[in-house]
C-alpha positions as a printed NumPy array, in Angstrom:
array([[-15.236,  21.843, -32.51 ],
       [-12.355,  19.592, -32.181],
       [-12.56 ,  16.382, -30.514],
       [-10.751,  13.446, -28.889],
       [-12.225,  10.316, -28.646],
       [-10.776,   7.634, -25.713],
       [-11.004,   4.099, -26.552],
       [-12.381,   1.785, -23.525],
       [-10.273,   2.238, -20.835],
       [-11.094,  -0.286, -18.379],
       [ -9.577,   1.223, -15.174],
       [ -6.402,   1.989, -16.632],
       [ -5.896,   5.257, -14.552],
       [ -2.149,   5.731, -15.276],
       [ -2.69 ,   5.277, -19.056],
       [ -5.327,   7.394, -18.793],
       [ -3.159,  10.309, -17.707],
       [ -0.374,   9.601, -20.008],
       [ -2.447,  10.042, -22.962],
       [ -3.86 ,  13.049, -22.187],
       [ -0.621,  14.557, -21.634],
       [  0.255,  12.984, -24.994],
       [ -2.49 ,  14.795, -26.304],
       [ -1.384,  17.883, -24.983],
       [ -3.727,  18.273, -22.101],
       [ -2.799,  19.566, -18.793],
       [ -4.146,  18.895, -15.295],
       [ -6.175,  21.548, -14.064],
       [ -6.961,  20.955, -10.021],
       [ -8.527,  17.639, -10.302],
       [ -9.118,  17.54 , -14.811],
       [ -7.636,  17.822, -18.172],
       [ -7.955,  20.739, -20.026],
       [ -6.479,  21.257, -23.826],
       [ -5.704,  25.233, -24.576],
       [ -6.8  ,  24.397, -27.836],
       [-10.361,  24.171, -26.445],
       [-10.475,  20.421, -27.483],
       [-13.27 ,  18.316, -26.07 ],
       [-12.222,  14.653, -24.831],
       [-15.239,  11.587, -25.603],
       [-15.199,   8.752, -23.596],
       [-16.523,   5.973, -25.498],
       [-17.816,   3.548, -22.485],
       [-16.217,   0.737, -20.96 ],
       [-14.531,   3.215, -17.981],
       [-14.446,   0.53 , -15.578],
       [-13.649,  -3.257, -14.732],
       [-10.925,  -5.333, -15.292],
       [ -8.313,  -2.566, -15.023],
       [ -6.276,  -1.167, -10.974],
       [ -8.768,   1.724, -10.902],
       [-11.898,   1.763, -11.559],
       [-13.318,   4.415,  -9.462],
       [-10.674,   6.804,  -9.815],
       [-11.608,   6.602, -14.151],
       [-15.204,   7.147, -13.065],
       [-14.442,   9.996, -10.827],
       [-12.428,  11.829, -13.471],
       [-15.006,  10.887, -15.988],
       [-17.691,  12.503, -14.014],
       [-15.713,  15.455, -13.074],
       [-14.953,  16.113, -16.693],
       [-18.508,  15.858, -18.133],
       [-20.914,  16.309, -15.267],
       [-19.177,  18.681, -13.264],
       [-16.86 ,  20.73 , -15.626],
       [-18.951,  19.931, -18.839],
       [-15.205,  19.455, -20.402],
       [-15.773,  16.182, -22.105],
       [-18.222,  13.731, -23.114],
       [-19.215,  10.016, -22.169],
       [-21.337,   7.317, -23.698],
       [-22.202,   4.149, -21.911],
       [-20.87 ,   1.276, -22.656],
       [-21.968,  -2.667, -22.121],
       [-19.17 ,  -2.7  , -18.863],
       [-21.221,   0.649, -17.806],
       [-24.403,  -0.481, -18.196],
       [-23.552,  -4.073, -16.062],
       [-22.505,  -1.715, -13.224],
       [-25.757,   0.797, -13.21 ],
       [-27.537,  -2.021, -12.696],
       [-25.176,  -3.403,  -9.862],
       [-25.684,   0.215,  -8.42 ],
       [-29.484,   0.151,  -8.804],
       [-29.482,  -3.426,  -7.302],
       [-30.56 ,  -5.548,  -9.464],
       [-28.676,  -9.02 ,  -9.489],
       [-26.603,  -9.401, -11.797],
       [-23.236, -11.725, -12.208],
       [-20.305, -10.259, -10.76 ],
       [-17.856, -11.538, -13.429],
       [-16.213, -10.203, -16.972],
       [-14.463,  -7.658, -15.027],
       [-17.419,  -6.17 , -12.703],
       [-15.496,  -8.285,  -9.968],
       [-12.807,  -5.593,  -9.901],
       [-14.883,  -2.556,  -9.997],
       [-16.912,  -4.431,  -7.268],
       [-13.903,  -4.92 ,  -5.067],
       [-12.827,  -1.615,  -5.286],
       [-15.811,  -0.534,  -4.242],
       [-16.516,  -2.93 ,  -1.296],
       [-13.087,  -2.219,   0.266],
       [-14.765,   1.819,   0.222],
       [-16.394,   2.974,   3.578],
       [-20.516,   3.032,   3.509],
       [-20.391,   6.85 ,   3.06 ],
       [-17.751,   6.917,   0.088],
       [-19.642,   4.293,  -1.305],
       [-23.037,   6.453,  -1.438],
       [-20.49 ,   8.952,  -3.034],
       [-19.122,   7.243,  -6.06 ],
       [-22.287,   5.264,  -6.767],
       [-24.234,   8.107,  -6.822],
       [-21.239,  10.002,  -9.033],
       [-21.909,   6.941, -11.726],
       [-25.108,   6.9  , -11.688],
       [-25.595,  10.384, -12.618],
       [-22.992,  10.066, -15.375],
       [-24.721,   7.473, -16.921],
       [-28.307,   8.409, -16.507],
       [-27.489,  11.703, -18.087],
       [-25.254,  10.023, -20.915],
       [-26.95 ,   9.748, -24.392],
       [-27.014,   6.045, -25.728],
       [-24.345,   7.593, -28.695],
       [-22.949,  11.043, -29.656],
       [-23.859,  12.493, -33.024],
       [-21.516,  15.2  , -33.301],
       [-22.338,  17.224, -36.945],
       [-19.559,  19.709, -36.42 ],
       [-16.869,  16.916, -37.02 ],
       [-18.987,  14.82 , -39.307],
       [-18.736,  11.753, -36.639],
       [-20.904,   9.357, -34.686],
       [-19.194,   8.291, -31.337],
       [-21.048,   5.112, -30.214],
       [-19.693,   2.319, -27.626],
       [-19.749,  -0.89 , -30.388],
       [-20.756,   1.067, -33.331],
       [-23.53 ,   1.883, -35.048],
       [-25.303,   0.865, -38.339],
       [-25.856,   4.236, -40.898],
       [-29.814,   2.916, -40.926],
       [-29.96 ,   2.973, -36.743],
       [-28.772,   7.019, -36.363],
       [-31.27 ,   8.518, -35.377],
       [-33.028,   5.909, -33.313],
       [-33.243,   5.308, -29.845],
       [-34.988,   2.191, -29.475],
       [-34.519,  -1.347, -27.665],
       [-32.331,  -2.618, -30.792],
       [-30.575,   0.587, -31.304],
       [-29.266,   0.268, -27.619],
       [-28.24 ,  -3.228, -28.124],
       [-26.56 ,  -2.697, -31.492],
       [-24.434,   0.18 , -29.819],
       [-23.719,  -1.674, -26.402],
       [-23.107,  -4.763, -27.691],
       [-22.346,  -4.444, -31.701],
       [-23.626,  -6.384, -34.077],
       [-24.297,  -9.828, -32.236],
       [-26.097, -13.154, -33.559],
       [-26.8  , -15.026, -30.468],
       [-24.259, -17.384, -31.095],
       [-21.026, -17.959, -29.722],
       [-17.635, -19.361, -30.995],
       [-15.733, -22.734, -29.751],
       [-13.977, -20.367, -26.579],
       [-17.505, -19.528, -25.782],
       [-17.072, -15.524, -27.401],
       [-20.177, -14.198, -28.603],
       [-19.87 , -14.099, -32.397],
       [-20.602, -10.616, -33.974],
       [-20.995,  -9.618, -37.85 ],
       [-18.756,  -6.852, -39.295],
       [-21.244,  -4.125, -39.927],
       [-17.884,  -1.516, -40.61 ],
       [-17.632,  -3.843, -43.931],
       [-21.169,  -2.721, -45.194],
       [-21.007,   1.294, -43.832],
       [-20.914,   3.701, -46.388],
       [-22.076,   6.919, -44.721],
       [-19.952,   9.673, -45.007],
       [-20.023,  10.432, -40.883],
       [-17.02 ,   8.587, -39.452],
       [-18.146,   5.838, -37.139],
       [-15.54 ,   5.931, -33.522],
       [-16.151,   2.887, -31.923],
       [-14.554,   0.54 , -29.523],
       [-15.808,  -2.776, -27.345],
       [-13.601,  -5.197, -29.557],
       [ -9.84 ,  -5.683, -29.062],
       [ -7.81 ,  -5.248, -31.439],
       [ -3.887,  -5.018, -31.599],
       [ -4.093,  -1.466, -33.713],
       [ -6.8  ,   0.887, -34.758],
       [ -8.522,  -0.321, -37.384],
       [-10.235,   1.817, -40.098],
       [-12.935,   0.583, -42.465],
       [-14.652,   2.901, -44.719],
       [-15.262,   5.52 , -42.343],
       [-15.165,   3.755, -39.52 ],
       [-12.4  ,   3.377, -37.062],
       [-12.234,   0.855, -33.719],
       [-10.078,   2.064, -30.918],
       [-10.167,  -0.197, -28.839],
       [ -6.802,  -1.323, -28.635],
       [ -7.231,  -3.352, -25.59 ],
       [ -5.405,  -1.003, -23.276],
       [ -5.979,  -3.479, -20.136],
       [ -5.076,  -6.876, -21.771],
       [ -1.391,  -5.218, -22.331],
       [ -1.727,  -3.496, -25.263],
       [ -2.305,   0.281, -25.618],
       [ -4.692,   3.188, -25.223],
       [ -5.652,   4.879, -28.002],
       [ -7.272,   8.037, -29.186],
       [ -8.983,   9.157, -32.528],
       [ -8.735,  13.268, -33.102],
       [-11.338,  15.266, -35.582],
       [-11.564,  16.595, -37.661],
       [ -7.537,  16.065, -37.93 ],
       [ -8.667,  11.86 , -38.921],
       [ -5.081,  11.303, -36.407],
       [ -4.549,   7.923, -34.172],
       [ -2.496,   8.704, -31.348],
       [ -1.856,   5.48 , -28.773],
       [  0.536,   5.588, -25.504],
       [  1.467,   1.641, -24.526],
       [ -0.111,  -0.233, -21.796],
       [  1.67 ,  -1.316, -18.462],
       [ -0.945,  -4.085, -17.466],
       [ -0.021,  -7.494, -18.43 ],
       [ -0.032,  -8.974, -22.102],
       [ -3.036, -11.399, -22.839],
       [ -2.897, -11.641, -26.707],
       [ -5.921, -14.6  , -26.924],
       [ -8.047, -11.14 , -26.177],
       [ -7.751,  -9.657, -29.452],
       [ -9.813,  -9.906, -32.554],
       [ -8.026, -10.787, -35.601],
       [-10.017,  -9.588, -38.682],
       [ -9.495, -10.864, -42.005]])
């Protein structure tokens, strides 16, 4: 097995494409496909905030429903919009907004279409990846070595919304600990959720979230190869959205 795994990408459709090419994918009718039989993971976050939303969830699906080409795990931006989808209430802010736009702006019968096209991605998406072959865990904010395994309330928390405290700092972000300091598994951890300005590898962990739709990049993590490969953003540049770790 050989795998690439996509950092959020927020609706960043053109991005999308470039680094799959960049990976050395090629479109197939309406999907990627590598002729080296490599497997693309989406680690969550598909939609909101980005141009196109729906267009990243209807390659997404295509890819791993459909096709059964790639992989997806939820993440916190996914979950929000399942439960728009289902109906619950929920605030339509944080980026949902977009995604909600887009889809208001759809016809009622294209509507039906690409909710039910989520939904089904997401109800048949595991809450993380374990993937043995490549010795890695693919999980939306990460995952403690002490929580694979599990699939219970805090386990889905933990990978949705990392390691949180319940507090927040003075610009009102929800303060998280750095769990990547204290992991010393020997499974590499590919997470994103957190913005940061490069990939950033601790012990065997790596964050790839490089904040593709605040102007940055989109990245990519290949295994078993251990190889960061990023293609530059073309949204605009919002630098107060990354995480600086010390």
């Amino acid at each position: 097995m050989k795998i690439d795994v996509i950092g959020d990408v927020h609706g960043c459709l053109e991005e999308l494409h470039h680094l799959f090419q960049t990976l050395g994918y090629r479109k197939q009718d309406s999907i990627y496909i590598h002729s080296d039989f490599r497997i693309p993971v989406f680690l969550g976050d598909i939609s909101d905030r980005g141009p196109d939303s729906l267009a990243v969830i209807k390659l997404v699906y295509e890819m791993a429903v459909v096709h059964n080409v790639a992989k997806y795990v939820p993440g916190n931006h996914c979950n929000k919009l399942y439960r728009y989808f289902l109906g619950n209430k929920v605030h339509e802010s944080h980026g949902l907004e977009t995604t909600v736009a887009e889809f208001k702006a759809l016809p009622e019968d294209e509507q039906e279409i690409i909710s039910e096209k989520f939904m089904t991605l997401y109800d048949q998406a595991p809450l993380y990846l374990v993937l043995p072959e490549v010795k890695t865990v693919v999980a939306h904010a990460g995952i403690k070595e002490s929580l694979i395994g599990r699939t219970d309330k805090k386990v889905k928390t933990f990978v949705l919304y990392g390691d949180i405290t319940g507090k927040f700092d003075k610009d009102g972000k929800p303060i998280r600990l750095d769990w990547a300091q204290h992991y010393h598994g020997d499974q590499w951890i590919v997470y994103g959720h957190t913005p940061v300005m490069k990939p950033r590898i601790v012990n065997n962990t790596i964050n790839i979230d490089t904040g593709c739709v605040f102007g940055n990049a989109l990245s990519a993590f290949s295994m078993p190869e251990k190889k960061t490969t990023s293609v530059p953003s073309k949204q605009s540049f919002f630098p107060e959205k990354f995480t600086n770790f010390e």
